[in-house]
KEVORO-26155 format. One record per atom (N, C-alpha, C, O): residue in one letter; x negated, y negated, z negated. Coordinates in steps of 0.05 Angstrom, whole numbers, padded with zeros to 5 digits, always signed. Layout:
% KEVORO-26155
AXYZ
...
This chain:
% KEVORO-26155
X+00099+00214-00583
X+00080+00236-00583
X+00057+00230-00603
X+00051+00206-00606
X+00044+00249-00617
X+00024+00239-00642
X+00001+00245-00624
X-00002+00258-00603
X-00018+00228-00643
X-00045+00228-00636
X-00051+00255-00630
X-00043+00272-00645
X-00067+00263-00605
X-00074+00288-00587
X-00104+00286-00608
X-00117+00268-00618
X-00105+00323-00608
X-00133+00326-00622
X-00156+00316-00602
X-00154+00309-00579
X-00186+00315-00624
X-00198+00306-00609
X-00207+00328-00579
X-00210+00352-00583
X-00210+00318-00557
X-00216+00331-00530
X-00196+00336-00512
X-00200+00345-00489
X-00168+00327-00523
X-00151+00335-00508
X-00147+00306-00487
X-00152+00284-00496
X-00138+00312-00463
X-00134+00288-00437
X-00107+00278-00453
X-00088+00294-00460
X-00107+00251-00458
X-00095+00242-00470
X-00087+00209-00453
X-00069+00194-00461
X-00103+00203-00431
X-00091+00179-00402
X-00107+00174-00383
X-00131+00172-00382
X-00093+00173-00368
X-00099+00167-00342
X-00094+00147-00326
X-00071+00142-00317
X-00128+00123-00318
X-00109+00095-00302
X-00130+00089-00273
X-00147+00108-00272
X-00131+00081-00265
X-00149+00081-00238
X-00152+00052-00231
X-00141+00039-00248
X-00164+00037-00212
X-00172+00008-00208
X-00162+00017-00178
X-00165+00038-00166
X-00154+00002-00174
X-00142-00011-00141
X-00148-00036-00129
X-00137-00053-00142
X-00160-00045-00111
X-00170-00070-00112
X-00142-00081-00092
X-00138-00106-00090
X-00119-00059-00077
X-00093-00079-00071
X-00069-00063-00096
X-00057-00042-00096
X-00070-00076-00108
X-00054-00068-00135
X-00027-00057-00126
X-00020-00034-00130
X-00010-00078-00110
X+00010-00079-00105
X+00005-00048-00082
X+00023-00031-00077
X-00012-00048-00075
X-00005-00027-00054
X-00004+00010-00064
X+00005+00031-00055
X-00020+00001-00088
X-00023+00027-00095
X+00013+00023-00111
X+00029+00041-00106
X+00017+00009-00123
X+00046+00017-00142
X+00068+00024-00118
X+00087+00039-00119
X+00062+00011-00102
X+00085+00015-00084
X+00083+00054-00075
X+00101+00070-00076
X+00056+00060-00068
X+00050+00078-00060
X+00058+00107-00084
X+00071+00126-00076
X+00051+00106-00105
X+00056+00119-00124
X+00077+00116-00137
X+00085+00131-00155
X+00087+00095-00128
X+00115+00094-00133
X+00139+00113-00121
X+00157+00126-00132
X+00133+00107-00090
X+00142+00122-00067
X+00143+00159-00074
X+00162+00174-00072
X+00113+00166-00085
X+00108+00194-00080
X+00118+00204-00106
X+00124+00228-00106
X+00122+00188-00134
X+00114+00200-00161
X+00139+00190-00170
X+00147+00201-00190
X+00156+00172-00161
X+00179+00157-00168
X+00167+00140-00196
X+00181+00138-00216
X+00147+00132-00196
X+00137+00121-00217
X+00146+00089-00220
X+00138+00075-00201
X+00162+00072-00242
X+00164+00049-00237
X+00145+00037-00260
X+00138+00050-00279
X+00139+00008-00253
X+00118-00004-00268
X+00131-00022-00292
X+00154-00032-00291
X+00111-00024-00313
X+00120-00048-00332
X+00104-00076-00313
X+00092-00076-00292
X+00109-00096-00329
X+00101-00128-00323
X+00062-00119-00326
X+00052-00101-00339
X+00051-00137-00310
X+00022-00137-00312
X+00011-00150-00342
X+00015-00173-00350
X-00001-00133-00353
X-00015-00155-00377
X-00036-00170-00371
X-00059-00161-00368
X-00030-00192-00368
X-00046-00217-00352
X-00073-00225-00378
X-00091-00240-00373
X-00068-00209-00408
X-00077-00209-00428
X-00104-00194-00424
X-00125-00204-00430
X-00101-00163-00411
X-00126-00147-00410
X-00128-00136-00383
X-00128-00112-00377
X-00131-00161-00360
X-00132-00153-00333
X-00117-00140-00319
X-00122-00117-00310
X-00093-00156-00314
X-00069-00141-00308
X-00068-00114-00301
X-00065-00104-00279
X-00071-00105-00326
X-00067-00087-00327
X-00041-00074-00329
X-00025-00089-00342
X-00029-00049-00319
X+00004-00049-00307
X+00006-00015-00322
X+00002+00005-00309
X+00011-00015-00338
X+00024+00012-00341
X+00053+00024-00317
X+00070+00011-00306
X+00047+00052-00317
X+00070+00064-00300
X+00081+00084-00317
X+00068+00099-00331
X+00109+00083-00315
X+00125+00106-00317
X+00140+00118-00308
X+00152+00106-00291
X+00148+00147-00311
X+00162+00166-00308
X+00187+00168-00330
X+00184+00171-00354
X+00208+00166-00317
X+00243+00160-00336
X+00226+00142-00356
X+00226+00151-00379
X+00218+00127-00352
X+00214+00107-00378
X+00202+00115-00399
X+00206+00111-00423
X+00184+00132-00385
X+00164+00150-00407
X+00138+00136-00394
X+00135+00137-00369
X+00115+00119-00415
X+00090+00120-00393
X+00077+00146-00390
X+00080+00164-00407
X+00065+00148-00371
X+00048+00167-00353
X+00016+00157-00348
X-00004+00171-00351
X+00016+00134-00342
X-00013+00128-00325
X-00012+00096-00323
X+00008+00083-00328
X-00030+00086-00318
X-00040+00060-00316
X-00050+00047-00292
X-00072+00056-00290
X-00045+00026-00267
X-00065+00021-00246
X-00073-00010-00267
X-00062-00019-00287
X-00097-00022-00250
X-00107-00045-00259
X-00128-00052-00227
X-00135-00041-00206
X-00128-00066-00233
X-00147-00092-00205
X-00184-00082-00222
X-00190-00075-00245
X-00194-00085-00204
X-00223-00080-00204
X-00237-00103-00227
X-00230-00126-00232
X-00254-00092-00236
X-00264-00121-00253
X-00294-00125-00236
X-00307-00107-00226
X-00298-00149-00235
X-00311-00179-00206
X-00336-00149-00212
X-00338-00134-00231
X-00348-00150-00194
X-00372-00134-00179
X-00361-00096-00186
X-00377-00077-00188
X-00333-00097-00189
X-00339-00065-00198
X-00311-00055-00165
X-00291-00042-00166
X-00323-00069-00143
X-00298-00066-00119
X-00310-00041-00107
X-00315-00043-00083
X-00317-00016-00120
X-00322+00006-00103
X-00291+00013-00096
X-00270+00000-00098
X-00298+00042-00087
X-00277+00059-00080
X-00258+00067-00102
X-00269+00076-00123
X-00229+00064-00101
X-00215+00072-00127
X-00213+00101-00138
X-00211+00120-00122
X-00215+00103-00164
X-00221+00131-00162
X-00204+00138-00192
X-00215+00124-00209
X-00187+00152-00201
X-00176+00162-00219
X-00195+00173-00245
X-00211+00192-00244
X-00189+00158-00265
X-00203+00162-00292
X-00181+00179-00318
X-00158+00174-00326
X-00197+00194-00325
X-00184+00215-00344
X-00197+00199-00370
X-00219+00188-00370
X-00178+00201-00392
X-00187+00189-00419
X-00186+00218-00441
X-00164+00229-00441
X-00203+00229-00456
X-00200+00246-00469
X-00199+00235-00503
X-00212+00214-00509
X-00185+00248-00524
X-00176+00233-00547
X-00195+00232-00561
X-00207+00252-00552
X-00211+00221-00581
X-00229+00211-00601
X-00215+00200-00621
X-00197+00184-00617
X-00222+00211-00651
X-00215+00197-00672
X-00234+00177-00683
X-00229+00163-00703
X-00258+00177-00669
X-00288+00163-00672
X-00305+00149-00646
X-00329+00150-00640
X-00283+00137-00636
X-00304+00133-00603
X-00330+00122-00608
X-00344+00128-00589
X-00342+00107-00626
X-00370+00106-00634
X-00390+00123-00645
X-00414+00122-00649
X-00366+00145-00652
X-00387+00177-00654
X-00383+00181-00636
X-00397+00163-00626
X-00368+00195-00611
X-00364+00202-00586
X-00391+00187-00569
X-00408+00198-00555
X-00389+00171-00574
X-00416+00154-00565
X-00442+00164-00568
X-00458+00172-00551
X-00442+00162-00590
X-00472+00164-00593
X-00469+00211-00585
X-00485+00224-00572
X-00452+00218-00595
X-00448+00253-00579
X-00454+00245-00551
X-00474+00259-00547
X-00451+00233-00532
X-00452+00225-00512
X-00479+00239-00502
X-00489+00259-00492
X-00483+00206-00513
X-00517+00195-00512
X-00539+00223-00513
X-00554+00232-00496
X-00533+00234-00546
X-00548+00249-00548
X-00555+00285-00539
X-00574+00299-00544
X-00527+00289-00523
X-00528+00307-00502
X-00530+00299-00464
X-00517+00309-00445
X-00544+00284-00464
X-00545+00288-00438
X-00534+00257-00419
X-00543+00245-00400
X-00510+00254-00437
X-00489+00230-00417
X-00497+00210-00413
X-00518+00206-00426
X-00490+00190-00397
X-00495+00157-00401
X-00463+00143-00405
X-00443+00149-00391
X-00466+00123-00429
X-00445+00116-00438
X-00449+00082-00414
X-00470+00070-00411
X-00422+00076-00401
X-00425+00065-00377
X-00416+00038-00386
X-00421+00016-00375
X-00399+00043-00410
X-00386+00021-00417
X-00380+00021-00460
X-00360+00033-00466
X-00389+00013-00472
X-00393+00010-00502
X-00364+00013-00509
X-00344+00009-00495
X-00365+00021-00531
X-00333+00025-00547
X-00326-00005-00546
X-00341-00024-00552
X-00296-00008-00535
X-00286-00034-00530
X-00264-00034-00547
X-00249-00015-00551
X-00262-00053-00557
X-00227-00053-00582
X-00203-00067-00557
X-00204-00091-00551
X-00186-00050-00545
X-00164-00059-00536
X-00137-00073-00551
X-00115-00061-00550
X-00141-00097-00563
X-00119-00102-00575
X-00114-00092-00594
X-00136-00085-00605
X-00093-00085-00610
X-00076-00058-00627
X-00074-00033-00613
X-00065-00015-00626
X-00081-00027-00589
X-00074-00010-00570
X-00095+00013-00578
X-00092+00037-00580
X-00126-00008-00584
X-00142+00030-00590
X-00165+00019-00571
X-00164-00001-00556
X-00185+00037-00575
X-00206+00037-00578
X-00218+00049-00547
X-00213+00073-00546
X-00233+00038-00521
X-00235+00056-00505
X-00269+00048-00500
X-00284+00030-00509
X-00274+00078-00476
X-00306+00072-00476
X-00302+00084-00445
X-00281+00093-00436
X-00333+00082-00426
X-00328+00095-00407
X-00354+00105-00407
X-00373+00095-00420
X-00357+00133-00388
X-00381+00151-00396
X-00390+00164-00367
X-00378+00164-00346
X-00411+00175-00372
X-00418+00190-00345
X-00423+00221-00355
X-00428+00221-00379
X-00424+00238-00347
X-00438+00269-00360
X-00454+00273-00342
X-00448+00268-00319
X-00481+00284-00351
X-00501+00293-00334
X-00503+00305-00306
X-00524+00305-00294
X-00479+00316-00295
X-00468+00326-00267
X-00464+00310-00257
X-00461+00317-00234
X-00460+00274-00261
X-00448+00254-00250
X-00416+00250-00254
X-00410+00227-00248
X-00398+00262-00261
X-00377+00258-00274
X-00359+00242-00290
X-00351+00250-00312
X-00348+00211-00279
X-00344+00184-00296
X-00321+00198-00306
X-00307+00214-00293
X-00316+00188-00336
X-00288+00192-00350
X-00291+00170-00367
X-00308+00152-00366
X-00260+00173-00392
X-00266+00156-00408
X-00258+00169-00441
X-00256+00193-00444
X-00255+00154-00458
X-00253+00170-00484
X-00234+00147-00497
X-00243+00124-00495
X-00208+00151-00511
X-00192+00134-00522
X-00190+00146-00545
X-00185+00170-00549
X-00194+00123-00566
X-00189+00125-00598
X-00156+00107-00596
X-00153+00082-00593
X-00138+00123-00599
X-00114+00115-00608
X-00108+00098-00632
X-00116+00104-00654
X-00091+00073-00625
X-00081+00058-00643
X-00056+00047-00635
X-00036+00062-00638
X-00052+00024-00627
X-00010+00031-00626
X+00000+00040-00595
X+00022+00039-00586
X-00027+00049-00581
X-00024+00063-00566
X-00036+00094-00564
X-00059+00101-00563
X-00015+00109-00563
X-00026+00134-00570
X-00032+00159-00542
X-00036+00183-00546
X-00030+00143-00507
X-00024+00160-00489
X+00000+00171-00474
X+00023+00160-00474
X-00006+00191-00462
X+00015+00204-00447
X+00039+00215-00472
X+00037+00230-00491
X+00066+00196-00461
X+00084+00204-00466
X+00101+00225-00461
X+00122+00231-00472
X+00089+00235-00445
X+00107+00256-00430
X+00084+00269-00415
X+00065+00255-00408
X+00085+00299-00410
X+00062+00309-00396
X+00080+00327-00382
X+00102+00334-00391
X+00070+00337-00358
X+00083+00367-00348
X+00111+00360-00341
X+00126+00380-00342
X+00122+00341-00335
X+00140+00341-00324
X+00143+00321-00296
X+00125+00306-00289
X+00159+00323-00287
X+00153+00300-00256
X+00149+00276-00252
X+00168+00261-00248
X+00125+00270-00253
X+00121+00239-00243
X+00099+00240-00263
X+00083+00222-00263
X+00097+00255-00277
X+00066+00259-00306
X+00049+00266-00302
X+00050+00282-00283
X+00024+00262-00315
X+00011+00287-00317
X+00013+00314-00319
X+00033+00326-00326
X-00011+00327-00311
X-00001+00354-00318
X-00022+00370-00325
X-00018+00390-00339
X-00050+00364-00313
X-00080+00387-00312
X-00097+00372-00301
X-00091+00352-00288
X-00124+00381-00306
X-00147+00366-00295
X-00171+00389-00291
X-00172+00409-00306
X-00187+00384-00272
X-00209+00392-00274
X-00234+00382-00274
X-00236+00359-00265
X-00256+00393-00280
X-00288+00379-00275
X-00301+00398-00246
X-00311+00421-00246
X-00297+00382-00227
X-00313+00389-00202
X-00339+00382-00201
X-00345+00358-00200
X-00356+00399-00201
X-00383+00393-00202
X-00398+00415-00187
X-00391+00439-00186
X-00424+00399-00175
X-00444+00423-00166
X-00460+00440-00181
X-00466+00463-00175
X-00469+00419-00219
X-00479+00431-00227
X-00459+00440-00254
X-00450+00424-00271
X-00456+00465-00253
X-00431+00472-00275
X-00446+00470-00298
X-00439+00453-00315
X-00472+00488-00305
X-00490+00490-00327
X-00488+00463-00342
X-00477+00463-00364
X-00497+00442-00332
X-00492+00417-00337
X-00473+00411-00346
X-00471+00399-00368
X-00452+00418-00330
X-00426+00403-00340
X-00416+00418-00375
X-00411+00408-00397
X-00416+00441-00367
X-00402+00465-00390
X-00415+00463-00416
X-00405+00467-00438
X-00450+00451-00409
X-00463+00452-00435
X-00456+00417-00453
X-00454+00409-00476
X-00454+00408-00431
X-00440+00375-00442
X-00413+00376-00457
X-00414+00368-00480
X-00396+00383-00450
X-00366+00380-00447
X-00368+00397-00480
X-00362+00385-00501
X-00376+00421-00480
X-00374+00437-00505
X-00389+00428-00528
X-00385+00435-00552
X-00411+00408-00516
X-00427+00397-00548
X-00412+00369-00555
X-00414+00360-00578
X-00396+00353-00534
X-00374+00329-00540
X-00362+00327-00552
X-00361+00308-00567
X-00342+00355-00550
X-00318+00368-00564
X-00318+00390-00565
X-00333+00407-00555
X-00295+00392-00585
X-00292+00425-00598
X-00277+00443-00579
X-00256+00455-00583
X-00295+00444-00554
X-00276+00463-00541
X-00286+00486-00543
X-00311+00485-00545
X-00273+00517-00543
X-00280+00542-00535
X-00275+00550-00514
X-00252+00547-00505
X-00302+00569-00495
X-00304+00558-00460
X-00292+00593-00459
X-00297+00612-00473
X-00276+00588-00435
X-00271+00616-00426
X-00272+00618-00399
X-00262+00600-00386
X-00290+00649-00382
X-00304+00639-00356
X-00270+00657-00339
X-00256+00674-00350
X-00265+00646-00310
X-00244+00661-00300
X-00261+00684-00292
X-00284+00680-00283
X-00251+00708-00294
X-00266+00725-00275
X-00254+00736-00251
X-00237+00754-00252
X-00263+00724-00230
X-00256+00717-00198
X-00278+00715-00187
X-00291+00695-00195
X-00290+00729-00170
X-00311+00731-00149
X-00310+00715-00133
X-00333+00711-00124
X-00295+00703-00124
X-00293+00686-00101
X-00292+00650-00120
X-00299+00633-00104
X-00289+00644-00131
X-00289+00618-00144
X-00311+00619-00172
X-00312+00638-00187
X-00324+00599-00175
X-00336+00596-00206
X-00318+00575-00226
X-00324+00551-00228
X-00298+00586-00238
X-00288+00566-00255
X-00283+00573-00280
X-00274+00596-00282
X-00285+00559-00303
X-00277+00552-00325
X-00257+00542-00347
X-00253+00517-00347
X-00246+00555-00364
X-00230+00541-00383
X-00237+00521-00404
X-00261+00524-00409
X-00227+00505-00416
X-00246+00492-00437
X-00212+00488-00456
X-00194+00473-00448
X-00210+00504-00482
X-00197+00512-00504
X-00194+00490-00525
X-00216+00483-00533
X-00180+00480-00533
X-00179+00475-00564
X-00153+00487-00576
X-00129+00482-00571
X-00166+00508-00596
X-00148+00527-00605
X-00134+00545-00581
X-00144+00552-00560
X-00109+00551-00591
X-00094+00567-00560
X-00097+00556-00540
X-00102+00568-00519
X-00096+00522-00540
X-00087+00517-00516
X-00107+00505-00498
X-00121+00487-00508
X-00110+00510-00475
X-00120+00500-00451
X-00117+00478-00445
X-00094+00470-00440
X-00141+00459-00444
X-00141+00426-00439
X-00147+00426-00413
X-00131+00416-00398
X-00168+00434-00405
X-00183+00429-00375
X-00200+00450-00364
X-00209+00470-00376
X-00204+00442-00335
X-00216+00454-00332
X-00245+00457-00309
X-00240+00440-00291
X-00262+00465-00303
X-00285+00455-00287
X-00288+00489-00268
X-00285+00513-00273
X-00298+00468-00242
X-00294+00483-00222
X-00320+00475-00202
X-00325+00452-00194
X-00335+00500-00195
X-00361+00489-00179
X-00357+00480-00154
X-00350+00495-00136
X-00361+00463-00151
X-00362+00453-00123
X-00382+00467-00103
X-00404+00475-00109
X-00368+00471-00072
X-00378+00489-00053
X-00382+00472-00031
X-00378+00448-00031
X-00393+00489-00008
X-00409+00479+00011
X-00384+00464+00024
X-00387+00445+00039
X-00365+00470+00018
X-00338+00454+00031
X-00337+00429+00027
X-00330+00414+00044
X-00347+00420-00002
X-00345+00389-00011
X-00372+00378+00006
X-00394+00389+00007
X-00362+00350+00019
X-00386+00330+00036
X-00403+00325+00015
X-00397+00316-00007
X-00431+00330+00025
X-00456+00318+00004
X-00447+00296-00008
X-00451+00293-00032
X-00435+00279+00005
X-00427+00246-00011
X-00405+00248-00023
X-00392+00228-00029
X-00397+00274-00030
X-00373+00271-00051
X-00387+00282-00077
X-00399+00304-00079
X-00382+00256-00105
X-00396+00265-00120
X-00379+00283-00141
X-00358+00296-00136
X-00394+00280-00170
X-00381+00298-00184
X-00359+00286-00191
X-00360+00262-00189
X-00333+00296-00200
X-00312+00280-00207
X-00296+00296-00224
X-00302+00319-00232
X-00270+00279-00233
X-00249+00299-00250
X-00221+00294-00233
X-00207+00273-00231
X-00219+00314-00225
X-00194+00320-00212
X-00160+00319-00226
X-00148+00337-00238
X-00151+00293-00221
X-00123+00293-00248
X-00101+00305-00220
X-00098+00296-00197
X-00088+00327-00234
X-00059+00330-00222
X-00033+00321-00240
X-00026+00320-00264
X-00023+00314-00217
X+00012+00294-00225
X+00029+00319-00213
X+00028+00330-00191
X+00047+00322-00236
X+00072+00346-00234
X+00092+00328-00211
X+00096+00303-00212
X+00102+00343-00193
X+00125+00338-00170
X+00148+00364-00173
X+00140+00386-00180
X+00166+00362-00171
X+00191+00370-00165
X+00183+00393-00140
X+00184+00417-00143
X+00173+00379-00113
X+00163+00402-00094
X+00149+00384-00079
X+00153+00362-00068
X+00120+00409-00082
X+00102+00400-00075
X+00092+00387-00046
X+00076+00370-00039
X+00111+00407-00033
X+00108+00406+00002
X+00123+00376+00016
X+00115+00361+00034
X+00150+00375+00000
X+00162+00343+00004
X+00141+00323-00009
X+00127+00305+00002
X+00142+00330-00032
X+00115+00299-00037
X+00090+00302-00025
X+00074+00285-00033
X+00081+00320-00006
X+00057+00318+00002
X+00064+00307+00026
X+00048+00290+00034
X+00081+00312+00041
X+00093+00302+00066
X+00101+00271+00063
X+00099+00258+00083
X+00110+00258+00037
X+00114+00238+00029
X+00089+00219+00030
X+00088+00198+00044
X+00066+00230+00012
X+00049+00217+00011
X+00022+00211+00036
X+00006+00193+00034
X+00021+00234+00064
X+00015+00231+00088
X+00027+00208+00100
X+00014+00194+00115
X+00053+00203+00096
X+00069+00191+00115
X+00054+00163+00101
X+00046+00149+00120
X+00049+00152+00077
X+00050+00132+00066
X+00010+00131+00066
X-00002+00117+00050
X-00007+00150+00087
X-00022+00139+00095
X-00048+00149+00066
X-00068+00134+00063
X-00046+00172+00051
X-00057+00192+00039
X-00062+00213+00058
X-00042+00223+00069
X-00095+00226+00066
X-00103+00244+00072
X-00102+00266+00055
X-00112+00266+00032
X-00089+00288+00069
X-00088+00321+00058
X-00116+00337+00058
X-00127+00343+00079
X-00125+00343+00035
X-00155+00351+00026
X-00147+00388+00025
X-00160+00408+00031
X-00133+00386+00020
X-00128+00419+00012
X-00100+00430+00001
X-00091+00424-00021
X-00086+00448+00019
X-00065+00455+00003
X-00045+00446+00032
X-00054+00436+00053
X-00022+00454+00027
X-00006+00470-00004
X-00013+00505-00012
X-00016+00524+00004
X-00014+00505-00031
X-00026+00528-00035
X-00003+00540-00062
X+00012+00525-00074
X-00005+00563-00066
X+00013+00572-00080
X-00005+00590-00101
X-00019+00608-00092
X-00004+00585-00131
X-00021+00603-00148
X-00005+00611-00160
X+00019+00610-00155
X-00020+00625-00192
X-00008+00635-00209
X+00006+00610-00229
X+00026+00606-00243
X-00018+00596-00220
X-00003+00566-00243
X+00021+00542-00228
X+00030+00521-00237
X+00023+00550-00212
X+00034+00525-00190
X+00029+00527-00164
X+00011+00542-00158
X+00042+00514-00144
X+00048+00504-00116
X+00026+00475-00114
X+00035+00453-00120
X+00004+00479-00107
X-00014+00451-00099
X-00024+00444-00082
X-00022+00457-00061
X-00036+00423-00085
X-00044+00404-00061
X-00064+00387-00072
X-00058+00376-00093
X-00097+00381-00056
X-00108+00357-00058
X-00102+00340-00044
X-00094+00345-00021
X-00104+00318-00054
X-00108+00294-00033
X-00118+00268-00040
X-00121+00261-00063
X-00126+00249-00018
X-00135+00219-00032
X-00123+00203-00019
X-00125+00203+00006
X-00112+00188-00031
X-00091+00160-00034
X-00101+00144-00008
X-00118+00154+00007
X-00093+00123-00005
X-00088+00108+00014
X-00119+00089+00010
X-00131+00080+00030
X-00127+00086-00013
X-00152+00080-00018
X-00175+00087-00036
X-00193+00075-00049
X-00169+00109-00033
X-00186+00134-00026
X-00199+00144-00048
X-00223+00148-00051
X-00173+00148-00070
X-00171+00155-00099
X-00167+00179-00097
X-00147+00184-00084
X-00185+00203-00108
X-00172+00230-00099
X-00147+00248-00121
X-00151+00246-00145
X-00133+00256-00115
X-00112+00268-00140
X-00103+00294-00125
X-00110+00302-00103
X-00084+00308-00142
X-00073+00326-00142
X-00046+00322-00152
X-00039+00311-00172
X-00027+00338-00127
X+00001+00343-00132
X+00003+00378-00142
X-00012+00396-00132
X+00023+00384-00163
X+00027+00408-00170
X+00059+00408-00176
X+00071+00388-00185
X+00076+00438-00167
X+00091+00442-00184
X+00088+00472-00190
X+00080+00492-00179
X+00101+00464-00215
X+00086+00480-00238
X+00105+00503-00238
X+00097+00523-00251
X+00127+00505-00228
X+00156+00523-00226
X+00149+00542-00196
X+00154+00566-00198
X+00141+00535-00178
X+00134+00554-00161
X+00104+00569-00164
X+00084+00556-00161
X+00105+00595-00171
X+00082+00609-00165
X+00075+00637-00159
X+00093+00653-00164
X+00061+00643-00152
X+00052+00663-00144
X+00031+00674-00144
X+00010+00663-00137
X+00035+00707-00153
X+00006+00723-00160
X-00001+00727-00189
X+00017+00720-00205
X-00024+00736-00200
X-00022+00745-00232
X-00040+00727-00236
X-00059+00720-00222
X-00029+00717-00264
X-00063+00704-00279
X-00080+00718-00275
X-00073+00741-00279
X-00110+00714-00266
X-00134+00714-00269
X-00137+00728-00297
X-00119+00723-00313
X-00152+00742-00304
X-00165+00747-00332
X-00187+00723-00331
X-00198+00714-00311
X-00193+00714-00368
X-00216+00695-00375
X-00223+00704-00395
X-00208+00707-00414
X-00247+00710-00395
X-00266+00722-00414
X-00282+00704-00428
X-00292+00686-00415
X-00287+00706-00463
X-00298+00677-00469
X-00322+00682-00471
X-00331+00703-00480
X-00339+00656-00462
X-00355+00653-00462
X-00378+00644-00487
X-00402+00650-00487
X-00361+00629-00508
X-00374+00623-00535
X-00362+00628-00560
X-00373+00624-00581
């Protein structure tokens, strides 16, 4: 797969402080199998789908043993401009552009809504091999209380063009590069617990949604929401066994009409 323009979600890896438990677990639900740990950059463990990577787990680094939580990487051809874009709209950069090896260039960031992600400058690693199919990635969103925040960040970062859904009952957003749709941000409601902060919601494509959600209960993942049936997919929230939140989708069952989105810039 070639280098993803810049803004587009380009990987996804999460910290687990029982390593083994999460592979087994995501293994179980995603049929995901692992490469060898790189004992080189914190065993760190890539996962794949048919021998395509997909996503990454790794062990906590010494004082960072919070709650595990799924990190989205968006592409940069400059993560030291991305940086200082950061900086100078709003963000806090959490972690400095780091040189991974030959692998490429990563940083980690916050956006003014509270929102941790990360930003990867590609080098002989270039990301998701495979997207949209089962056991992959597939979509993301930015959950946040404060959208203003988020929409005015995200669009001065990258070159996205924002398009609003128009739906009375939800506040959500597109965020464009060129035709296609990268992501997307969604206001958080009185439904989300005050202590749930802002976050980016990654969904993993399944075969069917209702068996892997039943899969992943049984294996001791709480059901957040769903199964639900849209225009884009059959979904489900939920958070992992240690208490990583994600999304199951399949993308082949749906129901109802696209939404109209009207742009906003």
């Amino acid at each position: 797969m070639a280098v993803q323009p810049e803004g587009t979600p380009c990987w996804a890896d999460a910290m687990f402080s029982d390593l083994e438990g999460a592979k087994s677990f995501y293994g179980d639900v995603l049929g995901w199998t692992f490469a060898e740990a790189s004992t080189e950059f914190g065993n760190y463990t890539e996962a794949y789908a048919n021998g395509k990577a997909v996503a990454a787990v790794v062990p906590p680094m010494p004082g960072a043993e919070d709650q595990s939580a799924w990190c989205l990487y968006f592409a940069s051809p400059d993560a030291a401009a991305t940086a200082k874009k950061i900086r100078d709209n709003g963000g806090e950069v959490l972690m400095e552009p780091m040189k991974i090896g030959d692998f490429g260039t990563m940083l980690l960031a916050r956006e003014p809504s509270g929102a941790v992600f990360g930003v990867w400058q590609a080098g002989g690693h270039e990301g998701f091999e495979v997207t949209a199919v089962p056991g992959a990635y597939c979509w993301a969103e930015v959950f946040t209380r404060e959208p203003e925040k988020a929409d005015t960040f995200f669009s001065a970062v990258f070159p996205y063009r924002m398009q609003q859904m128009q739906d009375d009952a939800i506040d959500f957003r597109l965020f464009n590069l060129g035709e296609e749709t990268v992501l997307g941000r969604m206001k958080m409601t009185d439904e989300f617990p005050p202590e749930v902060p802002s976050y980016i919601n990654v969904y993993f494509t399944v075969d069917d949604c209702d068996a892997a959600v039943a899969k992943a209960t049984e294996r001791g993942a709480i059901l957040r929401f769903g199964p639900m049936t849209s225009p884009f997919g059959r979904f489900a929230a939920l958070s992992d066994p240690q208490g990583a939140l994600f999304s199951l989708i399949d993308v082949t069952t749906t129901e109802g009409e696209m939404p109209k989105a009207l742009d906003v810039t």
